[in-house]
PDB file of N, CA, C and O in Angstrom, chain B, residues numbered from 101:
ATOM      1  N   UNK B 101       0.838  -1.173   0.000  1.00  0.00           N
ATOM      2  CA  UNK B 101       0.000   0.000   0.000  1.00  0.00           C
ATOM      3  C   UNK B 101       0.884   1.236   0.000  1.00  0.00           C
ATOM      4  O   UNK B 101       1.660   1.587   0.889  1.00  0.00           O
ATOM      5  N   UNK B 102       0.614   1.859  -1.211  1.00  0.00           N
ATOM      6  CA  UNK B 102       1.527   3.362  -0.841  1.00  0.00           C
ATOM      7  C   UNK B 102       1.014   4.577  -0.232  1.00  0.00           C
ATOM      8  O   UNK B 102      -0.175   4.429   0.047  1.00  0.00           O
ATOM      9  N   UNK B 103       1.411   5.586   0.042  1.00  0.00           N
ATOM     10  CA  UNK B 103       1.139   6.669   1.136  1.00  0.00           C
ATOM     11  C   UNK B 103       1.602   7.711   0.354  1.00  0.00           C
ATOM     12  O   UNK B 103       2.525   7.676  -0.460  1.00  0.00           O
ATOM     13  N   UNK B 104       0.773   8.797   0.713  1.00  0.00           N
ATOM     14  CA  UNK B 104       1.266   9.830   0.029  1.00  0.00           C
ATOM     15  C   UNK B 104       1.666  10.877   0.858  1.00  0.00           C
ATOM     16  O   UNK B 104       1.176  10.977   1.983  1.00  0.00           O
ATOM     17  N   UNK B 105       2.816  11.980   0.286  1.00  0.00           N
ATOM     18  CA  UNK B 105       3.207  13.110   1.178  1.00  0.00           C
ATOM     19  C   UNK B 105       3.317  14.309   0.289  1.00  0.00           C
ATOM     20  O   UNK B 105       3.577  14.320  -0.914  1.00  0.00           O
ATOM     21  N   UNK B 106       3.034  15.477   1.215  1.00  0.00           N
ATOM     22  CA  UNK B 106       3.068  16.755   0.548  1.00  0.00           C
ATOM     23  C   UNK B 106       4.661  17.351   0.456  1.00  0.00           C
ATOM     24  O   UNK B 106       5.195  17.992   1.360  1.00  0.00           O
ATOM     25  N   UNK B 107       5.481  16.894  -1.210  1.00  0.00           N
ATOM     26  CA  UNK B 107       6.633  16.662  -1.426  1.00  0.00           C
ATOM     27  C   UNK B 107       7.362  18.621  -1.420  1.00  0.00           C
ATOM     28  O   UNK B 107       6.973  19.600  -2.057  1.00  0.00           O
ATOM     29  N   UNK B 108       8.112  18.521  -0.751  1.00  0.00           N
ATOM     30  CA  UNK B 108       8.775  19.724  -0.565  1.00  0.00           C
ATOM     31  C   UNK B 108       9.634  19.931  -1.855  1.00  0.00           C
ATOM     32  O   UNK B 108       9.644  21.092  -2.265  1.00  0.00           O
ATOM     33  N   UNK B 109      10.216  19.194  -2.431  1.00  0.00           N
ATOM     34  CA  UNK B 109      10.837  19.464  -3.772  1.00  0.00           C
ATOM     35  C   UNK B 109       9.695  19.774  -4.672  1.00  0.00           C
ATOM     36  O   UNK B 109       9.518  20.985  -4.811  1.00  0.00           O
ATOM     37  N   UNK B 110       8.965  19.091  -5.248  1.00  0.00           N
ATOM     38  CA  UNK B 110       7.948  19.187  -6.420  1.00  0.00           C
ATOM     39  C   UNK B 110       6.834  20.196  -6.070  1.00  0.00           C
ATOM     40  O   UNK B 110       6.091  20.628  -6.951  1.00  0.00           O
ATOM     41  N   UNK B 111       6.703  20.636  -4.554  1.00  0.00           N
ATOM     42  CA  UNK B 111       5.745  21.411  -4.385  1.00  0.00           C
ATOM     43  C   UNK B 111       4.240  20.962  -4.197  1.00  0.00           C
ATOM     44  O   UNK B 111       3.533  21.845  -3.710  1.00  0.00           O
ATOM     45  N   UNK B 112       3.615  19.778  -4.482  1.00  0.00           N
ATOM     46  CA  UNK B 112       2.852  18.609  -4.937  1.00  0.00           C
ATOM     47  C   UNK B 112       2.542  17.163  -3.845  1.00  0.00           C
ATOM     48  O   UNK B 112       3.350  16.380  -3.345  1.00  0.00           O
ATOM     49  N   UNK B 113       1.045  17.221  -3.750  1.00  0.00           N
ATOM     50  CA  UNK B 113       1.110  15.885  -2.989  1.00  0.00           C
ATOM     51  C   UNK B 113       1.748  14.773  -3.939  1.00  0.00           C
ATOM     52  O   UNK B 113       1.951  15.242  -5.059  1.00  0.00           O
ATOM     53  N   UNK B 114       2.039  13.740  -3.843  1.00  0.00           N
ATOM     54  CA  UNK B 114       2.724  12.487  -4.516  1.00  0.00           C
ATOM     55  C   UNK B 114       3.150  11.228  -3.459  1.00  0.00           C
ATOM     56  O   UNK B 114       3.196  11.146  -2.231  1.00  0.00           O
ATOM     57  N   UNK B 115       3.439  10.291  -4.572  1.00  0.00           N
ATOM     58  CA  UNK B 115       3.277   9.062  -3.993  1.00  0.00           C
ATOM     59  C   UNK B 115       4.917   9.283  -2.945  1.00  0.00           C
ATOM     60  O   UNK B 115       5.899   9.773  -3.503  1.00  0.00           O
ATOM     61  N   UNK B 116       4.973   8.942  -1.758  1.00  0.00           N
ATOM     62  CA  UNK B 116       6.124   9.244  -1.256  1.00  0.00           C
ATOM     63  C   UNK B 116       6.616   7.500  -0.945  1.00  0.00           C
ATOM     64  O   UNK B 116       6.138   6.415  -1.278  1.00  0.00           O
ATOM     65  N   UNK B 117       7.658   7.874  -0.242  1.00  0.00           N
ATOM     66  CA  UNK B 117       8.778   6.824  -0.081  1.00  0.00           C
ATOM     67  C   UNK B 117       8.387   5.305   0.963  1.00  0.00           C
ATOM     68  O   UNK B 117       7.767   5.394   2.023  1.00  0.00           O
ATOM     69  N   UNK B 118       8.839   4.139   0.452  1.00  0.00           N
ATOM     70  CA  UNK B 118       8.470   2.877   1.317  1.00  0.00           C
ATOM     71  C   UNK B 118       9.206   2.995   2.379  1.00  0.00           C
ATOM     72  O   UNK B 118       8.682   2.781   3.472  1.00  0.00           O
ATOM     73  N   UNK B 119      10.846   3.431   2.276  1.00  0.00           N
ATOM     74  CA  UNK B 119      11.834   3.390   3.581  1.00  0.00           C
ATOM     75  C   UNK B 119      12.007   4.273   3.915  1.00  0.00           C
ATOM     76  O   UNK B 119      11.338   5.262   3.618  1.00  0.00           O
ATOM     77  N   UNK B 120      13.105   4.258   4.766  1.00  0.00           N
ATOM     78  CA  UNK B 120      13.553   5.702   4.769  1.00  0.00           C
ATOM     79  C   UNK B 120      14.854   5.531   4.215  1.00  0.00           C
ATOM     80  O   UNK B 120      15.642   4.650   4.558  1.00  0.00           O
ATOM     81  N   UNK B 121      15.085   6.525   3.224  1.00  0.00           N
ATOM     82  CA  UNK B 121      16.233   6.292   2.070  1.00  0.00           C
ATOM     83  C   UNK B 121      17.144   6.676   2.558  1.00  0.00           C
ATOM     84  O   UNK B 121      18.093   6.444   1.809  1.00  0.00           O
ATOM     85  N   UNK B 122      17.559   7.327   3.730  1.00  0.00           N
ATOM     86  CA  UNK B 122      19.085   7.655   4.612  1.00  0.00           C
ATOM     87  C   UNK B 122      18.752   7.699   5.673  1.00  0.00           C
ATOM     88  O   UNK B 122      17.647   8.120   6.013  1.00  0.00           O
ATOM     89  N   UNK B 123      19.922   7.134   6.710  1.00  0.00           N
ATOM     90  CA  UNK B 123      19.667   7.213   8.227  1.00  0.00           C
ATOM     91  C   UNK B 123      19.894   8.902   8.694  1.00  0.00           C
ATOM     92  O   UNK B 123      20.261   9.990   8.251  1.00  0.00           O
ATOM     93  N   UNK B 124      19.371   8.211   9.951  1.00  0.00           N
ATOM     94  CA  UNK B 124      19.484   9.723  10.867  1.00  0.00           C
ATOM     95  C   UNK B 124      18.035  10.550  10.787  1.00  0.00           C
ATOM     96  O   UNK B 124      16.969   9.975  10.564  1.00  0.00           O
ATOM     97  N   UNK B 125      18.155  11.942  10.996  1.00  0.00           N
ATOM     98  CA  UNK B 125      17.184  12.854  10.792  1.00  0.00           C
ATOM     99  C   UNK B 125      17.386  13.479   9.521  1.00  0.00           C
ATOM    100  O   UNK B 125      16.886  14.604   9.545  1.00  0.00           O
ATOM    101  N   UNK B 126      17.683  13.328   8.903  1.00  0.00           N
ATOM    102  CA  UNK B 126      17.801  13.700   7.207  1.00  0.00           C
ATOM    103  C   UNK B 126      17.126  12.753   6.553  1.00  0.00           C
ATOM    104  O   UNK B 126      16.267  12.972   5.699  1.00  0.00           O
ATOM    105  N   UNK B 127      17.528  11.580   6.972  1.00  0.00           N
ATOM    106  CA  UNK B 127      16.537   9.992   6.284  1.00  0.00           C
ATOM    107  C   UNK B 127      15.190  10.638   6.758  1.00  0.00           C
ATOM    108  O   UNK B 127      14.350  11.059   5.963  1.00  0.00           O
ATOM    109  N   UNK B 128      15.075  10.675   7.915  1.00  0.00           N
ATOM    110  CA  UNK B 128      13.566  10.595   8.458  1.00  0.00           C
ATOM    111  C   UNK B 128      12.675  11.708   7.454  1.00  0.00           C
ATOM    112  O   UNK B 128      11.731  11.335   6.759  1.00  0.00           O
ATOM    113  N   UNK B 129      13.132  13.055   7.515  1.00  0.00           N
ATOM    114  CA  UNK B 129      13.273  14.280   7.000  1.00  0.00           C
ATOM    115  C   UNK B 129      12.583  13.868   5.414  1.00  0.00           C
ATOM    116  O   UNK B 129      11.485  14.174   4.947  1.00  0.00           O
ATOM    117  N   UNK B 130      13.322  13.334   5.027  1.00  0.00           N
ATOM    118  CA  UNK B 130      13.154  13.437   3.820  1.00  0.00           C
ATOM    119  C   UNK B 130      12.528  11.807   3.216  1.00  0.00           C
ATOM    120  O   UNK B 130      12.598  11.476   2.032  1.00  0.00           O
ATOM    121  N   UNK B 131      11.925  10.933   4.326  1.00  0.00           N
ATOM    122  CA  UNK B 131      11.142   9.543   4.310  1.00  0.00           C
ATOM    123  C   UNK B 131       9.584  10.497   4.526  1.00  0.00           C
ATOM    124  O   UNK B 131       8.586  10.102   3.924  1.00  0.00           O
ATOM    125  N   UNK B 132       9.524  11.429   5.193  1.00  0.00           N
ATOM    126  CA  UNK B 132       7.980  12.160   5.346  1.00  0.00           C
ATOM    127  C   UNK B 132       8.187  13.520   4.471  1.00  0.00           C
ATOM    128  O   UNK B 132       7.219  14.261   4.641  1.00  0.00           O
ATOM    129  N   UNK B 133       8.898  13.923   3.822  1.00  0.00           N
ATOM    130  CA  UNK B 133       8.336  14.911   2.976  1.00  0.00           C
ATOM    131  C   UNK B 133       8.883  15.153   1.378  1.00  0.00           C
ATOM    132  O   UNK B 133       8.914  16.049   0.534  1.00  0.00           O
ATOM    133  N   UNK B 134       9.321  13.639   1.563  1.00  0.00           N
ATOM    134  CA  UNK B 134       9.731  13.671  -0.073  1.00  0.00           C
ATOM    135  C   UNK B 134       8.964  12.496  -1.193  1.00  0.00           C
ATOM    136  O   UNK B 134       8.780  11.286  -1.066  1.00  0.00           O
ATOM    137  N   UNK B 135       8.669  13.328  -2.165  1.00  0.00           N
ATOM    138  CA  UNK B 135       7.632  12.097  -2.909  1.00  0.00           C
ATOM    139  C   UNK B 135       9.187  11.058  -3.593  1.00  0.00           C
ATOM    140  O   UNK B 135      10.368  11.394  -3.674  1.00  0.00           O
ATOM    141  N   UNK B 136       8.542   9.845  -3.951  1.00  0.00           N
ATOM    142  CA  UNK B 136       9.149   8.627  -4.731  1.00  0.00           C
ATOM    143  C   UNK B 136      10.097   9.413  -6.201  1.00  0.00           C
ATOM    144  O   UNK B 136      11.249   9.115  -6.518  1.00  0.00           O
ATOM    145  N   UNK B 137       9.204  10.453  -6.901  1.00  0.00           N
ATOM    146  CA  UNK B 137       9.782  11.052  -8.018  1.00  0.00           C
ATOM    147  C   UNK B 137      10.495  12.017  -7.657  1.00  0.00           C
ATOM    148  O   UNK B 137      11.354  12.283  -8.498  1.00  0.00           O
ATOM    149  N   UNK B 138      10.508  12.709  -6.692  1.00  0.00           N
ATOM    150  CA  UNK B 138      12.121  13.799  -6.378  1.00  0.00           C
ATOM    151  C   UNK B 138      12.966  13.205  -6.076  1.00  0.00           C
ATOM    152  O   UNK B 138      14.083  13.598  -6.414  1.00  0.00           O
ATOM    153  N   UNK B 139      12.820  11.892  -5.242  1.00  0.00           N
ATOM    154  CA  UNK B 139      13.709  11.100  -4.919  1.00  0.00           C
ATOM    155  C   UNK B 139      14.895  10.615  -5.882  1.00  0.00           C
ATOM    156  O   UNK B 139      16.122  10.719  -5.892  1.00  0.00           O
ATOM    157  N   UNK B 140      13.720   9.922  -6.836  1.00  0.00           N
ATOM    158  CA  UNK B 140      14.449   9.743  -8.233  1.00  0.00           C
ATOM    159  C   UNK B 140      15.184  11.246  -9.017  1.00  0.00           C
ATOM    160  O   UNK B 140      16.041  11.121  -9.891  1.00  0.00           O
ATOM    161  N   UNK B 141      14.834  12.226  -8.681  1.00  0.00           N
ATOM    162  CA  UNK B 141      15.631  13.283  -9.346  1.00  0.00           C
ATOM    163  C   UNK B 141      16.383  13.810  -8.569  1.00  0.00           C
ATOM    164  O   UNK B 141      16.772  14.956  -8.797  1.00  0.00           O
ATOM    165  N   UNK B 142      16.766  13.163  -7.513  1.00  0.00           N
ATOM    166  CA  UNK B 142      17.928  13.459  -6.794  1.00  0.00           C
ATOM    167  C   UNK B 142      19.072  12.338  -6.470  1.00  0.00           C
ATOM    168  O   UNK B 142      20.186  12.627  -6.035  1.00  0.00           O
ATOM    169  N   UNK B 143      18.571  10.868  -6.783  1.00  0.00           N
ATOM    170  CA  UNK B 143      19.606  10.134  -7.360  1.00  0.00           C
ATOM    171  C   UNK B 143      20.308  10.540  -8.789  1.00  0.00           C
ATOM    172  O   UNK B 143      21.526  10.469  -8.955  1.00  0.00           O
ATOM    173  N   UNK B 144      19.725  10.814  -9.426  1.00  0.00           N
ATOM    174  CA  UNK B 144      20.510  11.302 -10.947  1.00  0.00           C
ATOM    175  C   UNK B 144      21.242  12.297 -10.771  1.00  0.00           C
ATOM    176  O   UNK B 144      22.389  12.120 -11.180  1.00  0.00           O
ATOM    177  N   UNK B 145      21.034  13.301 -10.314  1.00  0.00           N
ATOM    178  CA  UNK B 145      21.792  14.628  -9.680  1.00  0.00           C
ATOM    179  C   UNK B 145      22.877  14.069  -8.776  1.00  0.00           C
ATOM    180  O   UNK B 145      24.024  14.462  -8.990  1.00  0.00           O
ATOM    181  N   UNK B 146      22.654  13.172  -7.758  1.00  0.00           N
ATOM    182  CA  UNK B 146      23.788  12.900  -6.889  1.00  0.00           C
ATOM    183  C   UNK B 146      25.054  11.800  -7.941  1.00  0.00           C
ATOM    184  O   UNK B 146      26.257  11.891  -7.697  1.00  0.00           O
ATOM    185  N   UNK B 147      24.611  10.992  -8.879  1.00  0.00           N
ATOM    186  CA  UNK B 147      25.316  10.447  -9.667  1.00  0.00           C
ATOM    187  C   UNK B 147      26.413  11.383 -10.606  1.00  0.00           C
ATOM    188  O   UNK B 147      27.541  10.973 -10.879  1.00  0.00           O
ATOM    189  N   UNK B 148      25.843  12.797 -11.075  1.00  0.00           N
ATOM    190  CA  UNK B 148      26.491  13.394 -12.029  1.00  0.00           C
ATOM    191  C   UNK B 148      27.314  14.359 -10.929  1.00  0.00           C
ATOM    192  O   UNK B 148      28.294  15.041 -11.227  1.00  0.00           O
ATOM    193  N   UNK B 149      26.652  14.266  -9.476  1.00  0.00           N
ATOM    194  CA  UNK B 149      27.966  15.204  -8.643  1.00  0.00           C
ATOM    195  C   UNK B 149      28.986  14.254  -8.568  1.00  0.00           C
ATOM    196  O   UNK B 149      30.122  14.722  -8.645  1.00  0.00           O
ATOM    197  N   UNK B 150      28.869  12.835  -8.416  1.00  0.00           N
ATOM    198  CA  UNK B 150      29.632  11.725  -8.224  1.00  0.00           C
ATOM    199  C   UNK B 150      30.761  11.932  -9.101  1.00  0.00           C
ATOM    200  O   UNK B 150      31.895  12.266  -8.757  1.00  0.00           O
ATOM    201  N   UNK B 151      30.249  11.650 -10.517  1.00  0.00           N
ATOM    202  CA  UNK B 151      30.680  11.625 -11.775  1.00  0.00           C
ATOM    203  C   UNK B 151      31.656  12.762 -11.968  1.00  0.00           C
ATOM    204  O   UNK B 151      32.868  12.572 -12.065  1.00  0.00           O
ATOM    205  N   UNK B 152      31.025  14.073 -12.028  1.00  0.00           N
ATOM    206  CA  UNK B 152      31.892  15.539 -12.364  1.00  0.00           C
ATOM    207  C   UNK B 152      32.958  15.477 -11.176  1.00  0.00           C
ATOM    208  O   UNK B 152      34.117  15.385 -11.582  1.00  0.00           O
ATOM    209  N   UNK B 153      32.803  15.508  -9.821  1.00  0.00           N
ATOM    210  CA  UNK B 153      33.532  15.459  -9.104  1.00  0.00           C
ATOM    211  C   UNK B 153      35.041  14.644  -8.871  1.00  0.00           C
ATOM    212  O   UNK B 153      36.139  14.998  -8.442  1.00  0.00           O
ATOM    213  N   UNK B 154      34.425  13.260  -9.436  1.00  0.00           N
ATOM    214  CA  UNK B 154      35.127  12.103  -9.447  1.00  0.00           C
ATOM    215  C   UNK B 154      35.140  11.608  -7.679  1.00  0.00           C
ATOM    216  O   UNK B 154      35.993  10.878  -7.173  1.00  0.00           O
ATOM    217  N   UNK B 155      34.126  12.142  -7.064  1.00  0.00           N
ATOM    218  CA  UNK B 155      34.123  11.689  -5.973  1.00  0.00           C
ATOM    219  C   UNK B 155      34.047  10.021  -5.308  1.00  0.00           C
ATOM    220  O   UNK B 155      33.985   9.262  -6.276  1.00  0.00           O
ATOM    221  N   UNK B 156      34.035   9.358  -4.208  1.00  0.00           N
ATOM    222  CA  UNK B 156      34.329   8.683  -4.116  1.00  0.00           C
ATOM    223  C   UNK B 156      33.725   7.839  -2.927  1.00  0.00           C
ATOM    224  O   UNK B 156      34.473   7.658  -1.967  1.00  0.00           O
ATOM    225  N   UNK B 157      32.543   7.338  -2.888  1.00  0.00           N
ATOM    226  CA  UNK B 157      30.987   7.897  -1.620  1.00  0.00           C
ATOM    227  C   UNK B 157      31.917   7.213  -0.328  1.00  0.00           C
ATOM    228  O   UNK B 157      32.098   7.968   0.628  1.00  0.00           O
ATOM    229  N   UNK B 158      32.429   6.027  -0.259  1.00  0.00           N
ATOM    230  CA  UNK B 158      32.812   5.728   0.444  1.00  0.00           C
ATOM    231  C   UNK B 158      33.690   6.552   1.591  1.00  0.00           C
ATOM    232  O   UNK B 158      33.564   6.327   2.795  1.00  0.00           O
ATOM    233  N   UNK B 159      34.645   7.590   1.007  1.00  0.00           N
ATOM    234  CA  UNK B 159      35.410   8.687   1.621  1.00  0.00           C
ATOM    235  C   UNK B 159      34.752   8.876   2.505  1.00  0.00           C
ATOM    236  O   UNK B 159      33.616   8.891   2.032  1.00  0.00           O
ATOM    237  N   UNK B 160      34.666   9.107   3.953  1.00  0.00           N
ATOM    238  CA  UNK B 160      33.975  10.573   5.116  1.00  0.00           C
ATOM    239  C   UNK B 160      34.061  11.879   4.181  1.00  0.00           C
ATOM    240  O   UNK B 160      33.096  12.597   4.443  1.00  0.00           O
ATOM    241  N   UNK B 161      34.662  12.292   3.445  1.00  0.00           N
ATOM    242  CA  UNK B 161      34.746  13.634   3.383  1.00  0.00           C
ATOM    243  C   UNK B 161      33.730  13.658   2.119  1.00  0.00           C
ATOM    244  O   UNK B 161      32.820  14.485   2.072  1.00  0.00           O
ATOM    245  N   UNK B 162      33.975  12.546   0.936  1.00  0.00           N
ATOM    246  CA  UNK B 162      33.104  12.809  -0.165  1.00  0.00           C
ATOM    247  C   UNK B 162      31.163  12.478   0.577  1.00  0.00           C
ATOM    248  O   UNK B 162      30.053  12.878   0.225  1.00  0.00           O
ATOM    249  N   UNK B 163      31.564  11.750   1.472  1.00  0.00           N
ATOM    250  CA  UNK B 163      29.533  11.407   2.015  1.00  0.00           C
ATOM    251  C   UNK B 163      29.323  12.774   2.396  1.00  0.00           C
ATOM    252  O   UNK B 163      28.580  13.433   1.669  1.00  0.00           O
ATOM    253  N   UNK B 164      29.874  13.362   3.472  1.00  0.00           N
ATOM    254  CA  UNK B 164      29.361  14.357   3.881  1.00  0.00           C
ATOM    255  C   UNK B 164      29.046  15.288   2.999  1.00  0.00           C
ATOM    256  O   UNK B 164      27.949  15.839   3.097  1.00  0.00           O
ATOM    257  N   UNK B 165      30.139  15.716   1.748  1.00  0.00           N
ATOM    258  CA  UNK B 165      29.994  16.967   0.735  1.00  0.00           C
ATOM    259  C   UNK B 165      28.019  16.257   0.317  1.00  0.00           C
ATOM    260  O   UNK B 165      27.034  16.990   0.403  1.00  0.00           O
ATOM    261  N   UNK B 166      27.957  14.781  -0.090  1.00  0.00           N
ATOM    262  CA  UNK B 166      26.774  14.427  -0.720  1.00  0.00           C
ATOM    263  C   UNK B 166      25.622  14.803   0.142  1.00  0.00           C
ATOM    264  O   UNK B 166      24.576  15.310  -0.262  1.00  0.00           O
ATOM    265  N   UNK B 167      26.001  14.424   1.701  1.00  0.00           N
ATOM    266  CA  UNK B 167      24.695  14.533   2.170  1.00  0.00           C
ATOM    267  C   UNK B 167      24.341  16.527   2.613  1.00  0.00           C
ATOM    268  O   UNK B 167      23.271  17.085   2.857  1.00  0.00           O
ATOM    269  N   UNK B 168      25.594  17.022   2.556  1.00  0.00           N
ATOM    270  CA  UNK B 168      25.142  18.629   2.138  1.00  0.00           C
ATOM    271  C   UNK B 168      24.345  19.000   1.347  1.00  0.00           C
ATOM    272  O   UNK B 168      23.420  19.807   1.434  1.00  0.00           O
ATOM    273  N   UNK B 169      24.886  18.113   0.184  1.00  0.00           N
ATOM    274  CA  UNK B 169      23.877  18.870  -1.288  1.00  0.00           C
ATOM    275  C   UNK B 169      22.597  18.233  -1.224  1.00  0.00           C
ATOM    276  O   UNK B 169      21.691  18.820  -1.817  1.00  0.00           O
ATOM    277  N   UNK B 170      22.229  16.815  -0.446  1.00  0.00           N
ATOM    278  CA  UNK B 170      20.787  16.080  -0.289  1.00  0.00           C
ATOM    279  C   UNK B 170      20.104  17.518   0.719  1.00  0.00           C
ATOM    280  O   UNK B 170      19.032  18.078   0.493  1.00  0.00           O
ATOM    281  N   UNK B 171      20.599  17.689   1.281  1.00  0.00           N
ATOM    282  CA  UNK B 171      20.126  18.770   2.318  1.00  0.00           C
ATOM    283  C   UNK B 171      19.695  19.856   1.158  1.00  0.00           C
ATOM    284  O   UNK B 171      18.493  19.753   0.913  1.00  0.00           O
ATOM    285  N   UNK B 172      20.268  20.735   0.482  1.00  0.00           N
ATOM    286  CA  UNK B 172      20.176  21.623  -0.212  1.00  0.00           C
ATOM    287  C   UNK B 172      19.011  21.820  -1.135  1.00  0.00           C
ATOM    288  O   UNK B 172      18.234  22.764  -1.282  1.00  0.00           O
ATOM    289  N   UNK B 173      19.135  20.504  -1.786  1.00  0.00           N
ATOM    290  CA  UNK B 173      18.883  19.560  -3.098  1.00  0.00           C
ATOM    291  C   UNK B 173      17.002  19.842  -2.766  1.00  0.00           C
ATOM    292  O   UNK B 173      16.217  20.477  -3.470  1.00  0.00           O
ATOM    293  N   UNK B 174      16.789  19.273  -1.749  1.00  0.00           N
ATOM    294  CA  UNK B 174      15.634  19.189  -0.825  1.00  0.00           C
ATOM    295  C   UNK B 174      14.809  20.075   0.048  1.00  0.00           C
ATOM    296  O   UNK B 174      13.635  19.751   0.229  1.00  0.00           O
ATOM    297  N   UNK B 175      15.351  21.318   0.696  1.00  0.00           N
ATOM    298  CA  UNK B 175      15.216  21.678   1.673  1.00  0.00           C
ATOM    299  C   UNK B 175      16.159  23.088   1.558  1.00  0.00           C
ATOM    300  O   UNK B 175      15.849  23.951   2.379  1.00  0.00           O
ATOM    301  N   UNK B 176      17.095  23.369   0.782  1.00  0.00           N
ATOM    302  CA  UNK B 176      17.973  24.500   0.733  1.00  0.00           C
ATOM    303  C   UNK B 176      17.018  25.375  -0.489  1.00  0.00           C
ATOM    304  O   UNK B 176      15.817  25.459  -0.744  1.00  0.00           O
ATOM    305  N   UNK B 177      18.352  25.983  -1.091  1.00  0.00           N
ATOM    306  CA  UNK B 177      17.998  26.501  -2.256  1.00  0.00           C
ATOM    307  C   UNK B 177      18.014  25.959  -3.576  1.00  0.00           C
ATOM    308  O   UNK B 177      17.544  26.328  -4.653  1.00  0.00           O
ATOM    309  N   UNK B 178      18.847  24.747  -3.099  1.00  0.00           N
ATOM    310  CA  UNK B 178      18.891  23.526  -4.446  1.00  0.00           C
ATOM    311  C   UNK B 178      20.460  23.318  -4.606  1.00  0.00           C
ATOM    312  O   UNK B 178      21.195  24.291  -4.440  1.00  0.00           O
ATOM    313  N   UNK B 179      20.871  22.354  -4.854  1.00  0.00           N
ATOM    314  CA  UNK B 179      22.182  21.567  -5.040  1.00  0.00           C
ATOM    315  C   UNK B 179      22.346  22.321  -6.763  1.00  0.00           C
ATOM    316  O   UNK B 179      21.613  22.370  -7.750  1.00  0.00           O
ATOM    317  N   UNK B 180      23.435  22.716  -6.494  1.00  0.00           N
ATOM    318  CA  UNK B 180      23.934  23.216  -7.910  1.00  0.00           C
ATOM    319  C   UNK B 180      24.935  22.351  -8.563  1.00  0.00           C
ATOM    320  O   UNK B 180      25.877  21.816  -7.979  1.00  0.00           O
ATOM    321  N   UNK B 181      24.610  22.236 -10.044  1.00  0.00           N
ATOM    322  CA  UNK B 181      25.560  22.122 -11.214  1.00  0.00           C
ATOM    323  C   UNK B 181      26.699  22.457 -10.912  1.00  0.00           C
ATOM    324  O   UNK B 181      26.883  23.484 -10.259  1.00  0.00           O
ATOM    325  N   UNK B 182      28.189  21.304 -11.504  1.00  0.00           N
ATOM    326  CA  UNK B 182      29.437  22.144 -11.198  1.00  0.00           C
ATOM    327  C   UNK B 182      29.107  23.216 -12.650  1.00  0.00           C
ATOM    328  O   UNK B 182      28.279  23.295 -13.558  1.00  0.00           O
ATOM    329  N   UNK B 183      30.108  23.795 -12.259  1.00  0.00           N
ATOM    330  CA  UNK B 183      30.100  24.829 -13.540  1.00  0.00           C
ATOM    331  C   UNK B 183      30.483  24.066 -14.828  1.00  0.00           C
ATOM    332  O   UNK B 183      29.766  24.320 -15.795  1.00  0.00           O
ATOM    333  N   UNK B 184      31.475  23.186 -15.016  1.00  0.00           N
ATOM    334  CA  UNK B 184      31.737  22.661 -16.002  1.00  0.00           C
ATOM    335  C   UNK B 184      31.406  21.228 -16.273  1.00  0.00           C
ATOM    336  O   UNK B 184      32.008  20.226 -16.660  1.00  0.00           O
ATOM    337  N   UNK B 185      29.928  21.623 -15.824  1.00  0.00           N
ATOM    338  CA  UNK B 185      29.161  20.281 -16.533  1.00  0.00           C
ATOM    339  C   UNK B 185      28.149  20.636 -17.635  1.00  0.00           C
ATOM    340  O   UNK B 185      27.347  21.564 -17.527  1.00  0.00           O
ATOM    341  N   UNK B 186      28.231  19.970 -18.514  1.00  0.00           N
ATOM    342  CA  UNK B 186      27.627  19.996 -19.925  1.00  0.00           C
ATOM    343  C   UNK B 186      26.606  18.797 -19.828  1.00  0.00           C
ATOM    344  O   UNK B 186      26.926  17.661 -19.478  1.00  0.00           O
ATOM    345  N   UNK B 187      25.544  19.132 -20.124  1.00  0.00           N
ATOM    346  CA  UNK B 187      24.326  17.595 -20.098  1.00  0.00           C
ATOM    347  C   UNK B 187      24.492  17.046 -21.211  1.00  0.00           C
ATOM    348  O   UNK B 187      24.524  17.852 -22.141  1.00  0.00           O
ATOM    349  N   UNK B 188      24.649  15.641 -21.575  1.00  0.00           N
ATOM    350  CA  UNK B 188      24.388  15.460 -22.922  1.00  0.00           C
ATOM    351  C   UNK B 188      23.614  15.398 -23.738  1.00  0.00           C
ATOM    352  O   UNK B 188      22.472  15.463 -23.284  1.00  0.00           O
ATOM    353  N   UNK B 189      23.676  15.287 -24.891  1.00  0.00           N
ATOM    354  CA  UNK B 189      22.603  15.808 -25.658  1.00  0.00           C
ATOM    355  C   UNK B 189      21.931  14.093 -26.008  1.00  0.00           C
ATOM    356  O   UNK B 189      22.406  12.959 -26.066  1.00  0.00           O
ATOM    357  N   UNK B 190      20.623  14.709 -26.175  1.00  0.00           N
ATOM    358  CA  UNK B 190      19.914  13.367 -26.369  1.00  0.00           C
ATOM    359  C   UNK B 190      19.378  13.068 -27.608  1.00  0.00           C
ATOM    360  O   UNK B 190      18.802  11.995 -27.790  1.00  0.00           O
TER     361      UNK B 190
END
């Protein structure tokens, strides 16, 4: 049975999350006010910070930079683009 929450990214009630997708109070945080589809647009975003960065999740220093920008991404003003990322063309 899914549940729905009034998603702070999309602005929009939507189908929200089965788990909670990170521990702590950020998991929780964002298990009650994030729908299933921001979720998904913030794995793709965290992949291309991965990617541009060449970061490395396992690091302490690269998780924390990630779970900054989940904070941001969500709840800030929004996780930004490095500057020298180009999307590809489709």
């Amino acid at each position: 049975m899914s549940r729905n929450v009034q998603c702070v990214k999309l602005d929009k009630e939507a189908e929200g999350l089965a788990t909670l997708p990170y521990p702590g109070e950020l998991g929780k945080r964002i298990y009650e006010q994030v729908s299933k589809e921001a979720w998904k647009m913030w794995l793709g975003h965290q992949t291309m910070l991965i990617n541009e960065y060449r970061l490395t999740p396992i690091e302490p220093k690269a998780r924390k930079f990630l779970e900054e920008e989940m904070e941001k991404f969500f709840f800030g003003g929004g996780s930004e683009k490095p500057k020298e990322f180009n999307a590809p063309e489709e």
